[in-house]
DRENPA-3360 file (N, C-alpha, C; in nm, 2 decimals, always signed):
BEGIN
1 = XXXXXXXX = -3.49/+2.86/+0.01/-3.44/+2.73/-0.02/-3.29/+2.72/+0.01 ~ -3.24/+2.81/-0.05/-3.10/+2.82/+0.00/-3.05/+2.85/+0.16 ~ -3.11/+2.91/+0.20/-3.12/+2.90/+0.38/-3.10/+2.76/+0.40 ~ -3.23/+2.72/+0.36/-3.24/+2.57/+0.45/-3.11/+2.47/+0.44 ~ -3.09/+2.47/+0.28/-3.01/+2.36/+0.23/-2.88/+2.40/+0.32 ~ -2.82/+2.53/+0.32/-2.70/+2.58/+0.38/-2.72/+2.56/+0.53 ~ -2.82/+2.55/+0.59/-2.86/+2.51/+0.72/-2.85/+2.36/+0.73 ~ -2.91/+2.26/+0.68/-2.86/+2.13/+0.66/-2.75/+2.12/+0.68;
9 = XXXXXXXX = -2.66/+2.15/+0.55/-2.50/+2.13/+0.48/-2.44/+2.10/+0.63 ~ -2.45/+2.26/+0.71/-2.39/+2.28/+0.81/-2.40/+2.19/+0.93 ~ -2.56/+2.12/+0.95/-2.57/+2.04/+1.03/-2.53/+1.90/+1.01 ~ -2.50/+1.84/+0.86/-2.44/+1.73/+0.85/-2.31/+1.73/+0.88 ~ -2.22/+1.84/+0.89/-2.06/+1.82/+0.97/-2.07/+1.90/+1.04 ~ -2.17/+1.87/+1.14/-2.15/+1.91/+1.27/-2.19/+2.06/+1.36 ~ -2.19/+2.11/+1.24/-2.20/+2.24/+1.30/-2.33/+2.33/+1.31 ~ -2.43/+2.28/+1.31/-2.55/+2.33/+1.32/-2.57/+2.50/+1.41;
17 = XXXXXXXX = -2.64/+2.54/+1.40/-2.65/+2.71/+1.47/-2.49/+2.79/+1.47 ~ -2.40/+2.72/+1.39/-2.30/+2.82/+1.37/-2.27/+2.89/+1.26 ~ -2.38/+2.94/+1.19/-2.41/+2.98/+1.07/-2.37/+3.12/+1.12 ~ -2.36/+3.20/+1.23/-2.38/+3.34/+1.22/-2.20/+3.39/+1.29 ~ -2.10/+3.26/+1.30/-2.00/+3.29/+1.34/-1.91/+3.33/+1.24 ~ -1.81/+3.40/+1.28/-1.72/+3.43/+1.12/-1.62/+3.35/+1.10 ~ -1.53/+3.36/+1.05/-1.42/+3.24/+0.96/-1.31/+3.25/+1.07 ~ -1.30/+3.36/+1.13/-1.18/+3.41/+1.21/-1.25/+3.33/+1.32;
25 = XXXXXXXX = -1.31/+3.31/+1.38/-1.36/+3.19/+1.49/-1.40/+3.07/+1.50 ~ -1.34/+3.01/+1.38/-1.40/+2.86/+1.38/-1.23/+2.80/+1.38 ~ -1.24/+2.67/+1.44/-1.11/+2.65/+1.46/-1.05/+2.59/+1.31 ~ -0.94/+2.51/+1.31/-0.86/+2.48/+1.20/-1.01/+2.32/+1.17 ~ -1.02/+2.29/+1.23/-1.14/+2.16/+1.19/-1.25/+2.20/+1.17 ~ -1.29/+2.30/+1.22/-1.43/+2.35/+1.19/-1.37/+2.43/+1.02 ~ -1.31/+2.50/+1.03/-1.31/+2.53/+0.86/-1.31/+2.41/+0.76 ~ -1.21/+2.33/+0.84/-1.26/+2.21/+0.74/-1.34/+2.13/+0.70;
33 = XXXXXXXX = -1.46/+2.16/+0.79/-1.55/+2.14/+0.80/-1.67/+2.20/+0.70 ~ -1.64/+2.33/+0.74/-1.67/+2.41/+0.58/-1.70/+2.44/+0.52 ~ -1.58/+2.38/+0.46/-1.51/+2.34/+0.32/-1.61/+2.24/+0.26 ~ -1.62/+2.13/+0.34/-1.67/+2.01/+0.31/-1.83/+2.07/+0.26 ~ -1.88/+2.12/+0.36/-1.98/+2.16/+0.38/-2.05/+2.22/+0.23 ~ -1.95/+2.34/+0.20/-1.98/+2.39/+0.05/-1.94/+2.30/-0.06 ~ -1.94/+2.21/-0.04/-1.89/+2.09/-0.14/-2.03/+2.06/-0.17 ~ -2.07/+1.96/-0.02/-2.23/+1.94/-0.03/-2.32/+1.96/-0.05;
41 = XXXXXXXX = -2.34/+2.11/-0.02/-2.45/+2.14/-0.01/-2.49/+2.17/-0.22 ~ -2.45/+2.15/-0.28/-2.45/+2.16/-0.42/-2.50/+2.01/-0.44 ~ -2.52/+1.90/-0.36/-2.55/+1.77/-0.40/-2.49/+1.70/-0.50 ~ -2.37/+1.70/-0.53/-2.28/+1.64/-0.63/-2.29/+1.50/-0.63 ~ -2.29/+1.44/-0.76/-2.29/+1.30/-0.78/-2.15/+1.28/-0.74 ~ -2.07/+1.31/-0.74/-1.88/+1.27/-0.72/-1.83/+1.40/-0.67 ~ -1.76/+1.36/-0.57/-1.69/+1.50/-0.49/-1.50/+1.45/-0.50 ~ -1.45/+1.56/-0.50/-1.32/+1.48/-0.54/-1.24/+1.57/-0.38;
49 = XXXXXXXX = -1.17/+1.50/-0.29/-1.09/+1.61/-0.20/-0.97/+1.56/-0.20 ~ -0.87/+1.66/-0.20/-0.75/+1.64/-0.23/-0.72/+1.72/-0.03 ~ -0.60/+1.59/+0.03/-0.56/+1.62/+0.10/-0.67/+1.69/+0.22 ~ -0.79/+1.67/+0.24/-0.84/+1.73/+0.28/-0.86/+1.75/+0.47 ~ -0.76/+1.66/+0.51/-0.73/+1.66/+0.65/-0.60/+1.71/+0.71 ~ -0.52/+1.72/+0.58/-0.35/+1.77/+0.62/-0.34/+1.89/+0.71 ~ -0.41/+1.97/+0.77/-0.39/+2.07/+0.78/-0.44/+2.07/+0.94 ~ -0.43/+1.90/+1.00/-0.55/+1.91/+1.09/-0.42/+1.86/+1.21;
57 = XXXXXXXX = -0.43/+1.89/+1.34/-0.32/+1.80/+1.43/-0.37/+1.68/+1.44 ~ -0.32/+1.58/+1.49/-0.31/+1.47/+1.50/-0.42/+1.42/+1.59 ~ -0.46/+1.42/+1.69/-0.59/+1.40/+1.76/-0.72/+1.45/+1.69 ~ -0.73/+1.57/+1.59/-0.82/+1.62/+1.59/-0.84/+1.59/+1.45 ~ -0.75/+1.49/+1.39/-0.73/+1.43/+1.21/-0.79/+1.31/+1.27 ~ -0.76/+1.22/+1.39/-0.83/+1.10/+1.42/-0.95/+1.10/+1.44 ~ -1.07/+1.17/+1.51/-1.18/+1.21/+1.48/-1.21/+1.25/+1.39 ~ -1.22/+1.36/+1.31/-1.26/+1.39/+1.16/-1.20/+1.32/+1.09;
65 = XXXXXXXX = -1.17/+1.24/+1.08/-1.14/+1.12/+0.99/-1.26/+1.01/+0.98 ~ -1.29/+0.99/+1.13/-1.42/+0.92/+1.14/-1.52/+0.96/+1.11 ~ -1.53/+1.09/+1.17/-1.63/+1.17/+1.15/-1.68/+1.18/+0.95 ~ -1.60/+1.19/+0.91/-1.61/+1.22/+0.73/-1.60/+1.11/+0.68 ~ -1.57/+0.97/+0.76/-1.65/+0.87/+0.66/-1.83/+0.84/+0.70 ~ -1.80/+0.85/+0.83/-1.96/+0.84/+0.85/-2.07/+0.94/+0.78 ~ -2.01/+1.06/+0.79/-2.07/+1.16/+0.69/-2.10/+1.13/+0.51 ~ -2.00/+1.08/+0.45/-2.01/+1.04/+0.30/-2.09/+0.92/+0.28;
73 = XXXXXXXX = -2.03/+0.84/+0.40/-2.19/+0.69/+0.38/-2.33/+0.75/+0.38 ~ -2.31/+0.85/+0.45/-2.44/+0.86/+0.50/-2.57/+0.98/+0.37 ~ -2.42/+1.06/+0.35/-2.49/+1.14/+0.19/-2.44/+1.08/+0.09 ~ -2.41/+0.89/+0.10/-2.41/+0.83/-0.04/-2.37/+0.90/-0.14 ~ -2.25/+0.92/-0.12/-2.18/+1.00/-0.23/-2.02/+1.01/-0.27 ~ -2.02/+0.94/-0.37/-1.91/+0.84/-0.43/-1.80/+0.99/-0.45 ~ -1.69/+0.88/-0.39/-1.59/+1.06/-0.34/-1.42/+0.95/-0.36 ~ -1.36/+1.10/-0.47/-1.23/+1.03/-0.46/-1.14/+1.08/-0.38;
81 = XXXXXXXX = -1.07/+1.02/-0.31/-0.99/+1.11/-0.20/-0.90/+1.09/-0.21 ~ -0.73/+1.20/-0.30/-0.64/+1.23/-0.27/-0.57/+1.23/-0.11 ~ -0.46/+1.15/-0.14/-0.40/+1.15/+0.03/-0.26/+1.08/+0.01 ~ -0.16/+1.10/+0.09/-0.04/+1.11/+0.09/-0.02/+0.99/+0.24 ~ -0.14/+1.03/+0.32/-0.13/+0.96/+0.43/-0.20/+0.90/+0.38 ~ -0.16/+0.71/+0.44/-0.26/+0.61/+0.43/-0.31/+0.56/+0.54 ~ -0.26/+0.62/+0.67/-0.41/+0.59/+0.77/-0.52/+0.69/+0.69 ~ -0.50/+0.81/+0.65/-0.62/+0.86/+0.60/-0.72/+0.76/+0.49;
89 = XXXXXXXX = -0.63/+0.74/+0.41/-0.68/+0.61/+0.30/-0.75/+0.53/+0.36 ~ -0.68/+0.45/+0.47/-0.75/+0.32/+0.46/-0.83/+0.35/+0.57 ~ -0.85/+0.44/+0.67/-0.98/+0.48/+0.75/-1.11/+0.53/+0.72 ~ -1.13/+0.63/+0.60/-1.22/+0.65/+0.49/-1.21/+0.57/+0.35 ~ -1.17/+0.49/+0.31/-1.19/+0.44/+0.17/-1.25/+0.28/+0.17 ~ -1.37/+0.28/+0.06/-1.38/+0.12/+0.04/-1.25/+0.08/-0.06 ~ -1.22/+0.12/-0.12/-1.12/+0.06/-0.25/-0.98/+0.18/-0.20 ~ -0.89/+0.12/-0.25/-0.74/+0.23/-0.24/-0.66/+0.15/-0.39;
97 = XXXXXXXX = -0.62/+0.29/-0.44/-0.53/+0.29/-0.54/-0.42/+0.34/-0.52 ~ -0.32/+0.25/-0.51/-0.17/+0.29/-0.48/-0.07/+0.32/-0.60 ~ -0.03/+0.43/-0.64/+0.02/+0.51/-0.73/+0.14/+0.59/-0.69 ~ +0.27/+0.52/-0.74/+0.42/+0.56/-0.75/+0.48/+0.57/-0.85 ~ +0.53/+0.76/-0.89/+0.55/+0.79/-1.02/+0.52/+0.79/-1.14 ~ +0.34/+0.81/-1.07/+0.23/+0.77/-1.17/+0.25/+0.62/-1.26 ~ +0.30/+0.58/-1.18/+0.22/+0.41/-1.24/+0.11/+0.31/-1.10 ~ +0.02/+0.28/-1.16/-0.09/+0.27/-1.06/-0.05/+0.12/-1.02;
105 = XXXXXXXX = -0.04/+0.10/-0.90/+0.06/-0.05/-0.83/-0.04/-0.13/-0.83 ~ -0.16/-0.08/-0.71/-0.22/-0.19/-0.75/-0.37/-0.12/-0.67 ~ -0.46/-0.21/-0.68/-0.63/-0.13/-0.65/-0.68/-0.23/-0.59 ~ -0.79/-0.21/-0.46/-0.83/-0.31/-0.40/-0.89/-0.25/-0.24 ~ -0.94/-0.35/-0.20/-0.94/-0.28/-0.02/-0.82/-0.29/+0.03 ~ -0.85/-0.18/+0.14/-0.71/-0.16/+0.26/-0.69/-0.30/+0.32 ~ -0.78/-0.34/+0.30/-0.72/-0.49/+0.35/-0.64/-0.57/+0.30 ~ -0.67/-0.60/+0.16/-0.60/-0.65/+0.02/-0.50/-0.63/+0.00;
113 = XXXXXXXX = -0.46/-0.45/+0.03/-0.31/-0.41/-0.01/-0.24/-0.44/+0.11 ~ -0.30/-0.49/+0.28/-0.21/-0.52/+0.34/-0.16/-0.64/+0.32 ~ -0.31/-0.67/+0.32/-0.25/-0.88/+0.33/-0.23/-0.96/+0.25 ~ -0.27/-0.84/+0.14/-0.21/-0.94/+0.00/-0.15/-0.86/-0.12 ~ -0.01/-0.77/-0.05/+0.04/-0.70/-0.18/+0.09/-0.80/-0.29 ~ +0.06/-0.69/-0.42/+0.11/-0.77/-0.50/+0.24/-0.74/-0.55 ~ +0.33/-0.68/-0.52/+0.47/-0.59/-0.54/+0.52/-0.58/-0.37 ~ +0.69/-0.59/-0.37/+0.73/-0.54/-0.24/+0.72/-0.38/-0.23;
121 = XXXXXXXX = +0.71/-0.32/-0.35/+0.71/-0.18/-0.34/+0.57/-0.13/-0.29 ~ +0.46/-0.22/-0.29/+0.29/-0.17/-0.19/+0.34/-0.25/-0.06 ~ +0.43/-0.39/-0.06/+0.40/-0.42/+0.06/+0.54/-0.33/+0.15 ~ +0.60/-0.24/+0.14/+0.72/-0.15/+0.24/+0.64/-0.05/+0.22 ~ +0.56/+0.02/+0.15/+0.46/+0.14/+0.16/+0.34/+0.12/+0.22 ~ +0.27/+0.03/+0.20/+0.21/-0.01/+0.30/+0.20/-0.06/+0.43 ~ +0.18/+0.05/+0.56/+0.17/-0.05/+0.66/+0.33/-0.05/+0.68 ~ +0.40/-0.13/+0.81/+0.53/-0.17/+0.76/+0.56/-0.32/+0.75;
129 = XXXXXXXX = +0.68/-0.34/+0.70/+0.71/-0.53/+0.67/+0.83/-0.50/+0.66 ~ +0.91/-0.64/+0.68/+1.00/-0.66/+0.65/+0.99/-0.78/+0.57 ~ +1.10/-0.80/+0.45/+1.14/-0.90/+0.35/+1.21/-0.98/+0.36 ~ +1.25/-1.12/+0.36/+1.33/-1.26/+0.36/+1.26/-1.33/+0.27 ~ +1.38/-1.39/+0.22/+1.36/-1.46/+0.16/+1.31/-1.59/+0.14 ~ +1.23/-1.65/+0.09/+1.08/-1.74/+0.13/+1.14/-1.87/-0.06 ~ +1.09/-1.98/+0.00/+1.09/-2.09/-0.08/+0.90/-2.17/-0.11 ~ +0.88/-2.17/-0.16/+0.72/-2.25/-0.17/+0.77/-2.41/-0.21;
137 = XXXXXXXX = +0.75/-2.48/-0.11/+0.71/-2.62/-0.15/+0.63/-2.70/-0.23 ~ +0.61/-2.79/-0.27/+0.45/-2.86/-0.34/+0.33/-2.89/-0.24 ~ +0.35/-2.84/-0.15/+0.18/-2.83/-0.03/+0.14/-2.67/+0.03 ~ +0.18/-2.56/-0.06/+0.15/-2.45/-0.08/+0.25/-2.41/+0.06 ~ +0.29/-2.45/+0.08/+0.33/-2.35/+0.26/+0.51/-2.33/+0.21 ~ +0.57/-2.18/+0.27/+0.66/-2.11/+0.25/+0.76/-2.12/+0.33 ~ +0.86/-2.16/+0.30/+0.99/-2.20/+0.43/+1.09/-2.06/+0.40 ~ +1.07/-2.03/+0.50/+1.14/-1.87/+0.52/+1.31/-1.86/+0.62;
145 = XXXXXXXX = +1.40/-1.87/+0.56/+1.49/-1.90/+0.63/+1.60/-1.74/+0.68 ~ +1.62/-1.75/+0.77/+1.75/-1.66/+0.83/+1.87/-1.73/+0.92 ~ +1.97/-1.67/+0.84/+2.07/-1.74/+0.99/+2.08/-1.86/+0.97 ~ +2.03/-1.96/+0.92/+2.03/-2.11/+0.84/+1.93/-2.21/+0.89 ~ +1.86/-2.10/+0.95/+1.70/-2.15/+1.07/+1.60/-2.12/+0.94 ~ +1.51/-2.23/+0.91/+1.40/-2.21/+0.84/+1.30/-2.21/+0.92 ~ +1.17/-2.16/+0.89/+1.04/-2.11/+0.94/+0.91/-2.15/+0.87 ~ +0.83/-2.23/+0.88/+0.72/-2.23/+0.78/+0.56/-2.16/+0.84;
153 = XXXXXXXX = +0.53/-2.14/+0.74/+0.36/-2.10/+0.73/+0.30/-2.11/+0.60 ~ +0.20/-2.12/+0.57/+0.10/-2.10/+0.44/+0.12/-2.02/+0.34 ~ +0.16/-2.00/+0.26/+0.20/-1.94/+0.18/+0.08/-1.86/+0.11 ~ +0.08/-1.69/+0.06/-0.02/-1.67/-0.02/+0.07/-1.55/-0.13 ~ +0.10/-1.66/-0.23/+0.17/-1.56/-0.34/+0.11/-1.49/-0.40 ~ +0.16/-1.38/-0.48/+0.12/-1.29/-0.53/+0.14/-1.32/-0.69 ~ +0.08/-1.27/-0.80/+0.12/-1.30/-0.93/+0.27/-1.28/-0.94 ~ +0.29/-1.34/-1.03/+0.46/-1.36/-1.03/+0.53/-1.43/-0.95;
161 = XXXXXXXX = +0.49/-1.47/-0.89/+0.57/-1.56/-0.80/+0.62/-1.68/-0.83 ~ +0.69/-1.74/-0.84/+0.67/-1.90/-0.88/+0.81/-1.96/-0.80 ~ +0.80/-2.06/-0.75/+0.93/-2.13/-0.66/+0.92/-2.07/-0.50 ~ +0.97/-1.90/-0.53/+1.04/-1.81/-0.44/+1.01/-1.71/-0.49 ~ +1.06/-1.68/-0.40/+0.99/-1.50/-0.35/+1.07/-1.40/-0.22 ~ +0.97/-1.33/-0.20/+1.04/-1.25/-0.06/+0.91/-1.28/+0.02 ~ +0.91/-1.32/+0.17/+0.80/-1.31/+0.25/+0.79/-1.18/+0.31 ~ +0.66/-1.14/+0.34/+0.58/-1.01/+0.37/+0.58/-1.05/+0.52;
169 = XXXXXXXX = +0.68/-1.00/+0.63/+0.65/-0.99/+0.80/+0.54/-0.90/+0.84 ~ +0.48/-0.89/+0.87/+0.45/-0.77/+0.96/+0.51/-0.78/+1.11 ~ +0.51/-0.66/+1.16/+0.55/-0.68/+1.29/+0.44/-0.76/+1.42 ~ +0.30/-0.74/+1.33/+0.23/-0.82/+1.44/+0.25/-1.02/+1.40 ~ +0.34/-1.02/+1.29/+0.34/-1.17/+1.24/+0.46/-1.25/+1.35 ~ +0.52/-1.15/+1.40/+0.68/-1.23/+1.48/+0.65/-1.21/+1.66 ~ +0.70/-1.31/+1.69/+0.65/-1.26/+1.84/+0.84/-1.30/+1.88 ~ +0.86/-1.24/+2.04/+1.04/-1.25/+2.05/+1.00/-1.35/+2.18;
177 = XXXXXXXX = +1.14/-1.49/+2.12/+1.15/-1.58/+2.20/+1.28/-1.61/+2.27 ~ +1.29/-1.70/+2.34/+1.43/-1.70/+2.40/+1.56/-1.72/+2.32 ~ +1.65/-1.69/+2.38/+1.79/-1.66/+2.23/+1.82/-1.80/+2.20 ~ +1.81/-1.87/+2.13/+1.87/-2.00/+2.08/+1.77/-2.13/+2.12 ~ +1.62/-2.10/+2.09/+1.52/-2.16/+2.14/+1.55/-2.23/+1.97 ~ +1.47/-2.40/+1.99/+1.48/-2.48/+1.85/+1.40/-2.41/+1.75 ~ +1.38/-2.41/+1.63/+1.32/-2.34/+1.50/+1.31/-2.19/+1.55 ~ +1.36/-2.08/+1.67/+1.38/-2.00/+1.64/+1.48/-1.88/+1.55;
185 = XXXXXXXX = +1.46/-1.78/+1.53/+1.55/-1.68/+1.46/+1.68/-1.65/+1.59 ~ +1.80/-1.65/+1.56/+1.84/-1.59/+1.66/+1.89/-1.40/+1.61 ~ +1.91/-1.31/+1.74/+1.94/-1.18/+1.69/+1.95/-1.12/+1.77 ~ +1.99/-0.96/+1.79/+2.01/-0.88/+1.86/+1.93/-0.77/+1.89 ~ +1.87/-0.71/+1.97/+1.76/-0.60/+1.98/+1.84/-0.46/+1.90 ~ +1.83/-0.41/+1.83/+1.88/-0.29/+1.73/+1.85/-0.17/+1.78 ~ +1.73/-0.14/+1.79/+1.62/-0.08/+1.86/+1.48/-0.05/+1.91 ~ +1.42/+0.02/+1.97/+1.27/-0.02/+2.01/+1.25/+0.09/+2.04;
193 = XXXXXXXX = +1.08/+0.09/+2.03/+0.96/+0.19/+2.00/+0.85/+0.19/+2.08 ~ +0.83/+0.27/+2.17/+0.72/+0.25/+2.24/+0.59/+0.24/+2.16 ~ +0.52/+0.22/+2.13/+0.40/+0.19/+2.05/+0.22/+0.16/+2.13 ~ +0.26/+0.24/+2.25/+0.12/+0.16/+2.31/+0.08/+0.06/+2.43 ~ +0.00/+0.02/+2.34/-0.01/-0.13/+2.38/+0.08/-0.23/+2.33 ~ +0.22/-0.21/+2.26/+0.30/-0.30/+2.21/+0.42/-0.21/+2.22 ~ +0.55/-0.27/+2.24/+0.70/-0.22/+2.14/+0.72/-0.27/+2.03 ~ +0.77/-0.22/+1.94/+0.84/-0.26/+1.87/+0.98/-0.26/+1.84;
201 = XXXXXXXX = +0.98/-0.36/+1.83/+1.15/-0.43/+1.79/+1.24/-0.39/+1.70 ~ +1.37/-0.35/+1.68/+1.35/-0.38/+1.53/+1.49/-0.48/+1.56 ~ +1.51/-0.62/+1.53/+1.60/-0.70/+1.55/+1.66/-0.71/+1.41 ~ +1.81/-0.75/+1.50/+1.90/-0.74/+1.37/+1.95/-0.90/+1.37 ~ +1.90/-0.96/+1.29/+1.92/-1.14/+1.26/+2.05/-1.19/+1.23 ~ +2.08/-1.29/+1.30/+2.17/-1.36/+1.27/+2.22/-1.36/+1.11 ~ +2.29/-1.30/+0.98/+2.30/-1.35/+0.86/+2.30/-1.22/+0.83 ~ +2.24/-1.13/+0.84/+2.24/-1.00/+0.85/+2.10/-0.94/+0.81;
209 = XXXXXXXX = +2.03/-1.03/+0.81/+1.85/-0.94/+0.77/+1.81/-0.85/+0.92 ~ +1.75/-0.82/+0.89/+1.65/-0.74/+1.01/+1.51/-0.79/+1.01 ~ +1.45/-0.77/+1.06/+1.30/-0.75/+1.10/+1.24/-0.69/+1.20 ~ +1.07/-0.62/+1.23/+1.03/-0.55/+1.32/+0.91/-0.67/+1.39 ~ +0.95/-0.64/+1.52/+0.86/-0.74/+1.62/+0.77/-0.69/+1.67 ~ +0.65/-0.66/+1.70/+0.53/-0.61/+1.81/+0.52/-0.68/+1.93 ~ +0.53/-0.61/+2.00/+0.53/-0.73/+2.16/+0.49/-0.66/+2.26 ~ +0.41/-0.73/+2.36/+0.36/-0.63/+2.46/+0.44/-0.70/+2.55;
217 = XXXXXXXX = +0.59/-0.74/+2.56/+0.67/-0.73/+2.66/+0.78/-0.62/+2.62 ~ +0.78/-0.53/+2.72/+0.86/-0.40/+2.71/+1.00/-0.47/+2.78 ~ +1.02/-0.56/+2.81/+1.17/-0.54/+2.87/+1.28/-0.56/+2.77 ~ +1.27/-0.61/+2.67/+1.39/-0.61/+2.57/+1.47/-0.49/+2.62 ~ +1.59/-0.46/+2.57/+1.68/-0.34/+2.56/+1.80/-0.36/+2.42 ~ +1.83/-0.21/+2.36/+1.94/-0.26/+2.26/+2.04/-0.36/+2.36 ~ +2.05/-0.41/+2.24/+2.18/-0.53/+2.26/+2.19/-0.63/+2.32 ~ +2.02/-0.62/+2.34/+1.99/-0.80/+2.41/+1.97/-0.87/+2.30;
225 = XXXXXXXX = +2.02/-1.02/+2.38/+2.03/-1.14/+2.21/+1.85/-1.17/+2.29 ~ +1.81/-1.17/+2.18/+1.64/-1.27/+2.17/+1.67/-1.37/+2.04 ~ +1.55/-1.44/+2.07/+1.52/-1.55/+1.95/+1.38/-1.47/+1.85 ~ +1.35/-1.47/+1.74/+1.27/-1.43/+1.70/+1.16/-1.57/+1.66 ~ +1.05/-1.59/+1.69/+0.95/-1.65/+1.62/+0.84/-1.61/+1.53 ~ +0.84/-1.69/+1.45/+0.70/-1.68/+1.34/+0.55/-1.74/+1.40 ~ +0.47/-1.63/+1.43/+0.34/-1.66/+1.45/+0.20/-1.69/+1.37 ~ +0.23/-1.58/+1.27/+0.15/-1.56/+1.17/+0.14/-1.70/+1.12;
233 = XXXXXXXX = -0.03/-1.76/+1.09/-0.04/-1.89/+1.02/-0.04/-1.89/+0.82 ~ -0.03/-1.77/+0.78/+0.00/-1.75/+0.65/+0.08/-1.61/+0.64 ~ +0.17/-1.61/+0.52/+0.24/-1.47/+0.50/+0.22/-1.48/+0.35 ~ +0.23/-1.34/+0.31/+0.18/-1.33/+0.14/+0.31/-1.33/+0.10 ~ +0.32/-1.35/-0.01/+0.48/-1.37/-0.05/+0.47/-1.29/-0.24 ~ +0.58/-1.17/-0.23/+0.61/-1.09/-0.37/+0.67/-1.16/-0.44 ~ +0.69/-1.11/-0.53/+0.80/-1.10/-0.66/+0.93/-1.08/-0.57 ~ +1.02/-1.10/-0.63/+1.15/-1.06/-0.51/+1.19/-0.95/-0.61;
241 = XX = +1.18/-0.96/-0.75/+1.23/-0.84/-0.81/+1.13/-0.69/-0.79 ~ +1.19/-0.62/-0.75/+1.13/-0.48/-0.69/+1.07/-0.40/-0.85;
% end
């Protein structure tokens, strides 16, 4: 019985017929593998892994990442996962609890902590954003001003909020428009980041705020003036006190 189950174990992460290799030949993901593996095969109601991808390079953490949530769905088995990284978090977890100096910020899906922090200290740790300062009117929508240019969208406050606040950018929320276009931001390109399928911006605003832009136009360069625009049809909006 123990054969078989250790034979299983092995075939649920992957490694099936490599029962007879030794430790010194399995690569840095295959041990991690394992690992996991001797976790399993004991059939635990709750597995707890701390950190259990740090150890992996970067292509081969993006796969086993996937690989080990499809695995824990699939042996239905309620697992807390210590992590430091939150692509690790929010690629394997239904729920995430975000905890700074042991006080627990806030709990919810990776989706929830993005799009709806409830503190600026989950929404700069989370993900990235930038903060300005945001007004709430009486028809729920947020006038966000820089430079003496206001900006509106939807407003989605977080507890505590009341009046005003700080608005939550993300960089996929701003798109860059021509310098001195009407209801644009005006600013200067600061710097940029290849990112892909997008750059990022990070502009330095007229008044002195910043923000980061996503754009799949690569020609910007420091020290070009752009206009910044607001895309996003809602922004969540914090506490302004940190």
């Amino acid at each position: 019985e123990r054969a078989a189950r250790a034979a299983d174990a092995l075939a649920a992460v992957g490694l099936a017929g490599s029962d007879a290799r030794g430790v010194r030949e399995l690569s840095g993901g295959e041990q991690q593998r394992v690992a996991l593996a001797r976790a399993l095969v004991i059939e635990p109601r709750v597995l707890l892994l701390d950190e259990p991808l740090s150890n992996l390079d970067p292509a081969l953490r993006a796969g086993t990442r996937d690989d080990l949530r499809a695995l824990l769905r699939d042996q239905r088995v309620t697992v807390l996962l210590v992590t430091h990284d939150q692509e690790d978090a929010f690629a394997v977890a239904d729920r995430v609890a975000l905890l700074d100096a042991g006080r627990l910020l806030q709990v919810g899906t990776p989706e929830a902590l993005y799009d709806r922090p409830d503190s600026a200290a989950v929404a700069t740790f989370v993900g990235r954003a930038s903060l300005l300062p945001a007004a709430l009117d009486g028809g729920g929508r947020a006038s966000i001003a820089a430079g003496g240019v206001a900006q509106h969208a939807e407003a989605l406050p977080a507890p505590g909020v009341d009046g005003a606040g700080l608005a939550v950018l993300r960089p996929e929320h701003l798109a860059l428009a021509d310098p001195g276009g009407d209801g644009t931001w005006a600013g200067r390109v600061a710097a940029r980041r290849f990112a892909g399928a997008t750059t990022v911006y990070r502009v330095a605003l007229t008044g002195g705020a910043a923000v980061e832009v996503a754009s799949a136009d690569r020609t910007a360069r420091e020290g070009d003036a752009v206009g910044v625009r607001l895309v996003a049809p809602r922004v969540a909006l914090v506490p302004a006190a940190r």
